[in-house]
C-alpha positions as CSV (number, residue, x, y, z in Angstrom):
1,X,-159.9,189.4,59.5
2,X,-160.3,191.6,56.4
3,X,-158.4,194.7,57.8
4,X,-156.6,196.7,55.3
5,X,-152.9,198.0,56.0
6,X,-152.7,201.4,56.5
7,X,-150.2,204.4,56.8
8,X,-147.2,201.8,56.9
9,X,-145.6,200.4,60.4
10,X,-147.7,197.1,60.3
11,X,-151.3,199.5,60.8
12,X,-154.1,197.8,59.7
13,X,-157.7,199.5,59.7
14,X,-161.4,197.9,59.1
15,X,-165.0,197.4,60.0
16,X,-166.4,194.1,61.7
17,X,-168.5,193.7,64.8
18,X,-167.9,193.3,68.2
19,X,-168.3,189.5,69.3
20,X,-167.5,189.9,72.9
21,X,-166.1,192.8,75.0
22,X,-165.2,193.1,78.6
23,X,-163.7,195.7,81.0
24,X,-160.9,194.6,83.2
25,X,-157.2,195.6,84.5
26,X,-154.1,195.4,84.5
27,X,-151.3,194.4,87.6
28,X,-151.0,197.5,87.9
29,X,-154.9,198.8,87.9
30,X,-155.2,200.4,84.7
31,X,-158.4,199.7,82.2
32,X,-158.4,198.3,79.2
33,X,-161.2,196.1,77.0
34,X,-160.7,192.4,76.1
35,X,-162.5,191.7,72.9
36,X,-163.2,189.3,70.1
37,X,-163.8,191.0,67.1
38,X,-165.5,189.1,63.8
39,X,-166.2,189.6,60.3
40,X,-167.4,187.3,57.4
41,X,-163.5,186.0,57.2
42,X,-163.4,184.9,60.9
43,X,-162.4,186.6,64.4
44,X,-160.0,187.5,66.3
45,X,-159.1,187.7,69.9
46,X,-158.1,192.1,70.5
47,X,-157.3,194.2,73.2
48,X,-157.8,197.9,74.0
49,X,-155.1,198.9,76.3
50,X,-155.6,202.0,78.4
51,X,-159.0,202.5,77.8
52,X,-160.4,205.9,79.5
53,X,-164.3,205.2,79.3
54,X,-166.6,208.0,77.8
55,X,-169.7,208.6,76.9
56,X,-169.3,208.5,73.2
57,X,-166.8,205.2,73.1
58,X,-168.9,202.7,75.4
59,X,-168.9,199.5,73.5
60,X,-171.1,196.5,73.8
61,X,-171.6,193.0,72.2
62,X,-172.8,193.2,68.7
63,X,-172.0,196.7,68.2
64,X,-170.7,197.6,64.5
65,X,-167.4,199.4,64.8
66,X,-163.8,200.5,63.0
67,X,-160.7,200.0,64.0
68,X,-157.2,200.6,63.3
69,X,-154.4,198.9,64.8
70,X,-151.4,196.3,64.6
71,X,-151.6,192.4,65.0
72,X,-149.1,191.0,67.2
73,X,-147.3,187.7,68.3
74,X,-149.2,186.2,71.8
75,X,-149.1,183.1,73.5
76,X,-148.4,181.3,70.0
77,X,-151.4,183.1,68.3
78,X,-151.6,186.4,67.0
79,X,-153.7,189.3,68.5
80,X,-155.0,192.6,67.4
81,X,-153.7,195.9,69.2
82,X,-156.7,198.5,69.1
83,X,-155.0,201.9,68.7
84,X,-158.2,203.6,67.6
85,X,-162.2,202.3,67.5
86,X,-165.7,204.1,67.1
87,X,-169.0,203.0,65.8
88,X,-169.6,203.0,62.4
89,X,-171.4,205.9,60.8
90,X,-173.6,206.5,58.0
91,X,-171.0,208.3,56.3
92,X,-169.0,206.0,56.2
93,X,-171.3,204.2,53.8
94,X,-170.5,200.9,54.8
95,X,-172.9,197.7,54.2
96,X,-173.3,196.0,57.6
97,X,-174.5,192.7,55.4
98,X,-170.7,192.5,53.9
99,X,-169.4,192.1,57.7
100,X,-171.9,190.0,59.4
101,X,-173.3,186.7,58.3
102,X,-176.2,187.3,55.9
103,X,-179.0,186.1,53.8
104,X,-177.9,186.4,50.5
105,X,-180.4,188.6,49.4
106,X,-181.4,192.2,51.3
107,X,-184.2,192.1,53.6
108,X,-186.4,194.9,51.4
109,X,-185.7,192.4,48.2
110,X,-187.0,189.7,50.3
111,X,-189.9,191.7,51.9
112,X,-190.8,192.4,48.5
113,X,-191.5,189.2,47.2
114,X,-193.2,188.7,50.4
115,X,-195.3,191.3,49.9
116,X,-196.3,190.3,46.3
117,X,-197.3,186.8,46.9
118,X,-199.8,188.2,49.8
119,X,-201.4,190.6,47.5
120,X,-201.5,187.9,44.9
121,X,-204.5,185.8,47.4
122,X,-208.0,185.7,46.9
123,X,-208.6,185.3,50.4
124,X,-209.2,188.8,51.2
125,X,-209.3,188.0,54.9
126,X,-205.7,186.4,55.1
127,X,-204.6,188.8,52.7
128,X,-205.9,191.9,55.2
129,X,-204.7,189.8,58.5
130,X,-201.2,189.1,56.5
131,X,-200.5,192.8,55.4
132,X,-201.4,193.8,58.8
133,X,-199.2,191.4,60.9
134,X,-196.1,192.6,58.5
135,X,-196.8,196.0,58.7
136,X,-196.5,196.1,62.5
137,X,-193.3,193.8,62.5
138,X,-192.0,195.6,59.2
139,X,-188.7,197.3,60.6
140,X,-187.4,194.6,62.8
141,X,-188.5,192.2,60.2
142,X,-185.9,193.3,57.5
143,X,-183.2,192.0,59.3
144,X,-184.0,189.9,62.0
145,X,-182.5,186.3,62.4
146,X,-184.8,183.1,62.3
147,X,-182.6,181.9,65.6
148,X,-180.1,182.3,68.0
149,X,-177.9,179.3,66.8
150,X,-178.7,176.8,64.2
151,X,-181.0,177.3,61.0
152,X,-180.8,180.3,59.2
153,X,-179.3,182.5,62.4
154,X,-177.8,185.5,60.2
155,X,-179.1,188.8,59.3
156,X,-181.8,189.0,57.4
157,X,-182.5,185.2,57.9
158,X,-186.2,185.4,59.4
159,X,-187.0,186.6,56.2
160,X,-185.0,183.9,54.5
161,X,-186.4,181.2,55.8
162,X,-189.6,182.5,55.4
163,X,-189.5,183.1,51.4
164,X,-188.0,179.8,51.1
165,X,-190.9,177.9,52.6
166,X,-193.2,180.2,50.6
167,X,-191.0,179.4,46.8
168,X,-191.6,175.7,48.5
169,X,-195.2,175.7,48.5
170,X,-195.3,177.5,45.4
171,X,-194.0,174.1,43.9
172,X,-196.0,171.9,46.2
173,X,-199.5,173.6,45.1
174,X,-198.7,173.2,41.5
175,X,-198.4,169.8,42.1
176,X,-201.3,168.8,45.0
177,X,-204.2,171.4,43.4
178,X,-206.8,170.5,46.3
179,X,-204.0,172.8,48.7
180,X,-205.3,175.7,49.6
181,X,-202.2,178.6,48.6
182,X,-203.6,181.3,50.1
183,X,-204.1,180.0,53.6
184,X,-200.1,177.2,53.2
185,X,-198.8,181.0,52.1
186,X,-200.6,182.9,54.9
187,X,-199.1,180.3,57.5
188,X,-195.6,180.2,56.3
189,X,-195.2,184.3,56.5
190,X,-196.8,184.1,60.1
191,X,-195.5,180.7,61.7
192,X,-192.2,182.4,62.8
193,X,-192.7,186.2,62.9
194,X,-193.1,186.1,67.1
195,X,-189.1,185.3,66.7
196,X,-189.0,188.6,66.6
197,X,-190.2,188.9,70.5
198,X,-188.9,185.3,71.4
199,X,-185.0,186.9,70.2
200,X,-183.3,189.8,71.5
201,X,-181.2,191.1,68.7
202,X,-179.7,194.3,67.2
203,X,-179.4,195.7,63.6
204,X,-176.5,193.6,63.4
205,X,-178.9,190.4,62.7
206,X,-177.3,188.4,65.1
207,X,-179.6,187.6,68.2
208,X,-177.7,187.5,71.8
209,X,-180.3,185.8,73.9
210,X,-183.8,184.8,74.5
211,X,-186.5,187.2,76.1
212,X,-188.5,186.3,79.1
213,X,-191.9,186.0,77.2
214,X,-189.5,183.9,74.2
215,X,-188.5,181.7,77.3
216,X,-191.9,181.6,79.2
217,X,-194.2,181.2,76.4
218,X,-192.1,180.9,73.1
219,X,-193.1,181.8,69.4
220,X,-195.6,179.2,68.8
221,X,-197.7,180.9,71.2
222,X,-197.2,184.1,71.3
223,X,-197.4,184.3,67.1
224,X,-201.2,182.5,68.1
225,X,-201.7,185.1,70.5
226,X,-200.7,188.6,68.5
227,X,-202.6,186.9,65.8
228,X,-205.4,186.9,67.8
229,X,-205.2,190.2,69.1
230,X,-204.5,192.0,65.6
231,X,-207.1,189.8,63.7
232,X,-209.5,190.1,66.4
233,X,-209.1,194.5,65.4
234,X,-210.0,193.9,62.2
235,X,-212.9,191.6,62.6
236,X,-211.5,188.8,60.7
237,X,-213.8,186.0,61.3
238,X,-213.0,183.3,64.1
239,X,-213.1,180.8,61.6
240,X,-210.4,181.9,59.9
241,X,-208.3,183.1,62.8
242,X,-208.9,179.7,64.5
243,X,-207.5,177.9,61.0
244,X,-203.8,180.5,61.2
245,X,-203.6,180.1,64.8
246,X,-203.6,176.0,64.8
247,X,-200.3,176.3,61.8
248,X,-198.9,178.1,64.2
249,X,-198.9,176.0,67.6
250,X,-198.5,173.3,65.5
251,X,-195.9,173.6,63.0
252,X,-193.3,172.3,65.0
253,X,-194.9,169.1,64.0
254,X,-195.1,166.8,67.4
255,X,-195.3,167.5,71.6
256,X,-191.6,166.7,71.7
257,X,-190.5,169.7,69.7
258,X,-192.9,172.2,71.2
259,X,-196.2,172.0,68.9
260,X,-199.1,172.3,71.0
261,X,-201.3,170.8,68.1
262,X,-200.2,167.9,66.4
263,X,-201.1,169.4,62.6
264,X,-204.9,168.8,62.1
265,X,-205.4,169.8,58.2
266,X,-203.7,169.6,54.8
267,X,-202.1,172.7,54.9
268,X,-200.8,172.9,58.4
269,X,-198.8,169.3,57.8
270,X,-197.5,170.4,54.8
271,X,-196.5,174.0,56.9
272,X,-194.3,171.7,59.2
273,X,-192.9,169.5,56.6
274,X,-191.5,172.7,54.4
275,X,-190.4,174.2,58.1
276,X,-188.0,171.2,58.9
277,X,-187.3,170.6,55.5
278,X,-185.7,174.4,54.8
279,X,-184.4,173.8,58.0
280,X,-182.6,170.7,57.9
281,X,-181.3,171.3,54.8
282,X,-179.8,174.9,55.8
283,X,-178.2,172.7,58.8
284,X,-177.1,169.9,56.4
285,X,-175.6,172.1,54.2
286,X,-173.3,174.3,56.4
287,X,-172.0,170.7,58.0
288,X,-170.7,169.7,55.1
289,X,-169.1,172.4,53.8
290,X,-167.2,172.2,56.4
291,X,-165.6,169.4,55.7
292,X,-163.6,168.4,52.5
293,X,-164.8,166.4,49.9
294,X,-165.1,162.5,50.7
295,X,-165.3,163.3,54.4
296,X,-167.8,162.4,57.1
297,X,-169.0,165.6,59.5
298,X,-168.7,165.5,63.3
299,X,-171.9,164.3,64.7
300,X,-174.7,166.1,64.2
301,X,-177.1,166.9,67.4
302,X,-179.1,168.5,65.8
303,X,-179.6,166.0,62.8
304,X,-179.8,162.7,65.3
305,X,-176.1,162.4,65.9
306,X,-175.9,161.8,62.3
307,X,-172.4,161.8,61.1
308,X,-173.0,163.3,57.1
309,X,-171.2,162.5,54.4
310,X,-170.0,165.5,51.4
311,X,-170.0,163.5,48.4
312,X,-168.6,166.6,46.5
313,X,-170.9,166.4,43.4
314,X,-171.5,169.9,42.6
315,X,-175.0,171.3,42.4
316,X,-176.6,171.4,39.4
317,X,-179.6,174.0,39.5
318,X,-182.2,175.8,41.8
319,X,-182.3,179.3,43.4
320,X,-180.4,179.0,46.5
321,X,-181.4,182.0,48.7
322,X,-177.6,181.1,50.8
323,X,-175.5,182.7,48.0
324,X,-175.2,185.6,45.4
């Protein structure tokens, strides 16, 4: 943890988030909180001894917090003592991206470029239905995760994911000119936005669980159906809602991994190959790190039980929206 020693006697003070936190006692009856707290450097397991609850210093998962304290020796590990800990405040003028797992990039420089490439289209009808979908999605959307676990499951990483499929087909449409940008572009902003009611998450970026309608329904359809319902207000014309609601049942490619479509035109299958392409790769990617150089991974549910191999060459040039 990146706590910083303070005020001498082994105090340490810092910002991070709380992972996990639960009430309990002791032998004896007295409160106190059991937590694991977690920044960018790891976590650690904490404890908050005689805890008097109040209305100001309730604490909950995911909440952004400081604390000051001592590590100490515990069972053959080392724990934190909380001595002091309150949520953060905008004085303090802290970044929450710096403690969290992030997109490399803010979510307003993403949203941004976004925004750009939409009022770049021709199509005045996806550019009208685009604007719209954004503008009512626009807060949560600046730092809302693209998942719960796996791909792109940080702050900001919606938006991530998003403006790498859109730099993707950027390159694909110089390259296959009978694509149609405007409507490969319109797709890839709107395929995932209804994460943002299949996910409950906080400002922190990191999402806890799934919703009953992200359970019941999931984003496929309910992106369909808000894009329905908001391009149906501004009398966009069936034809084109019909073509922006079958990228987004089916960009998940086949049945077995939730499309309801399989993809039925150019620009949808090219949609779901950039999706699990920006995907995988953002899977890939953090597997092998993990690892040192000439080693094989663990295997890899998510990848078919691949076991995957860091060869250690170093990269050698692109714009990698995972690092500064």
């Amino acid at each position: 943890m990146n706590f910083t020693p303070v005020g001498g006697a082994g105090a340490h003070e810092g910002y991070c988030l709380i992972k996990s936190v639960e009430k309990k006692q002791t032998a004896k009856g007295v409160p106190y909180l059991d937590l694991i707290l977690a920044d960018n450097s790891g976590e650690i397991s904490a404890k908050l001894w005689d805890y008097k609850e109040t209305p100001s210093n309730k604490f909950k998962a995911f909440d952004f917090v400081k604390v000051r304290g001592s590590y100490v020796p515990f069972n053959d590990t080392i724990q934190f003592r909380v001595e002091r800990i309150r949520h953060v405040l905008p004085e303090d003028e802290v970044a929450i991206e710096d403690y969290v797992p992030s997109a490399c990039l803010t979510g307003d420089v993403m949203l941004a470029e976004v925004e750009k490439i939409v009022g770049s289209f021709a199509d005045e009808e996806l550019k009208k239905l685009t604007f719209a979908v954004i503008e009512e999605n626009r807060e949560k959307l600046l730092y809302w995760p693209a998942a719960k676990n796996l791909h792109h499951a940080v702050r900001s990483g919606l938006l991530m994911h998003t403006l790498s499929i859109l730099r993707l087909a950027r390159g694909v449409c110089d390259i296959y000119k009978f694509v149609n940008y405007d409507l490969l572009c319109a797709g890839a902003i709107l395929h995932d936005i209804a994460k943002i009611e299949e996910l409950q998450a906080s400002e922190t970026g990191i999402a806890s669980e799934y919703t009953v309608r992200g359970n019941l329904l999931g984003h496929l359809v309910m992106g369909a159906i808000n894009i329905d319902r908001i391009g149906t207000s501004l009398g966009i014309s069936p034809e084109t809602l019909t073509l922006v609601e079958h990228m987004l049942i089916s960009h998940h490619g086949t049945p077995e991994f939730g499309a309801a479509k399989l993809p039925m035109f150019i620009e949808a299958e090219l949609l779901s190959q950039l999706d699990l392409m920006d995907a995988r790769l953002y899977e890939m990617r953090a597997a092998v790190e993990a690892v040192d150089e000439g080693a094989f991974t663990p295997r890899q549910w998510a990848l078919e039980n691949r076991n995957l191999y860091n060869h250690g060459k170093a990269p050698d040039g692109g714009v990698d929206l995972t690092e500064a």
